[in-house]
N, C-alpha and C positions, 0 to 999 in steps of 0.2 A: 504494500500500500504506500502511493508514496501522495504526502500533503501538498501544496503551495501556500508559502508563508511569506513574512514581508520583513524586511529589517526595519519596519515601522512599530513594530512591537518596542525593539530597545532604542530608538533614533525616530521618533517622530519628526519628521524636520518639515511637513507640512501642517497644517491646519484640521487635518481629520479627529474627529472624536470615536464614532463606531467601527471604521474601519480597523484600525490594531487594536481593538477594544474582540472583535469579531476573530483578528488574526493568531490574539493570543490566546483564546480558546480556541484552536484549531491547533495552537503547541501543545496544549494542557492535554486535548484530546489525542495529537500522535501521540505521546510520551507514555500516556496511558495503556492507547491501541498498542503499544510497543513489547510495553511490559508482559501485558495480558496473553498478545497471540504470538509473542517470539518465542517460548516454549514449544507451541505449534509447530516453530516454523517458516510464518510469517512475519516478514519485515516489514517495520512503520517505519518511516522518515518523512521530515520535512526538507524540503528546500525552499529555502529564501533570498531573491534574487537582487527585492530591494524594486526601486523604478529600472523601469527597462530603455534601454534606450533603443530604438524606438517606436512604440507601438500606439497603439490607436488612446488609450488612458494614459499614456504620457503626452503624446503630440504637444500640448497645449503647455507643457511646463516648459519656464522659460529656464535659458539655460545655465543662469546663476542657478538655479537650481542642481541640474545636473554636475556642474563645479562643486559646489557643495559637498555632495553627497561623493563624488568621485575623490575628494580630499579624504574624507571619513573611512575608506575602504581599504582594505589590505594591499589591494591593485593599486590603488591610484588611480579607476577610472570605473566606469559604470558598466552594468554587465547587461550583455546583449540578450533579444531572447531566443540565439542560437544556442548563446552556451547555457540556458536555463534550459532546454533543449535538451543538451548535451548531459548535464547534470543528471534530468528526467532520466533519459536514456542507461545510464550506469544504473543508476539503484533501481531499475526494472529488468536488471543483467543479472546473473548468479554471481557474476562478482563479488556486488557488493551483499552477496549472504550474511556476512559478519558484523553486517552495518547496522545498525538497529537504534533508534530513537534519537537521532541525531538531528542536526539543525545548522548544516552547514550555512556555512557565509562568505561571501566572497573577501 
């Protein structure tokens, strides 16, 4: 199982109230999912990509913004939704079997 999460849980840097309000019970619940059915078996993970640069709910964010947020990142720059893609793709591989309840970050 893998979640879609937001680095707006820890880094609000916009204006939203329910949005990482929504995002951080949807951590609450992988971590949980994690626990419960990784005995099973089954892997829970989140990934969290943050704003994507660029798709149709960013288009309109101006790009002080994206600066921002690409300062605050381990990269130095904002992640694409190739590599949230790419991300998806591994932890729905046997790969990542051993990965369980995680919440990577770019």
């Amino acid at each position: 199982m893998i979640t879609i999460g937001s680095n707006h849980i820890r880094n609000p840097v916009a204006p939203y109230r329910s949005y990482p309000a929504a995002k951080g019970t949807l951590l609450v619940f992988t971590r949980t999912a994690a626990k419960e059915l990784g005995p099973l078996g089954v892997t829970v993970n989140m990934i969290s990509g943050g704003l994507l640069r660029t798709v149709d709910a960013s288009a309109a964010s101006p790009e002080k913004v994206f600066e921002i947020i690409a300062g605050q990142t381990l990269l130095g720059r904002v992640t694409t939704p190739e590599e949230l893609a790419d991300a998806t793709l591994f932890f729905a591989r046997p790969w990542a079997r051993a990965v369980k309840g995680v919440e990577p970050y770019r």
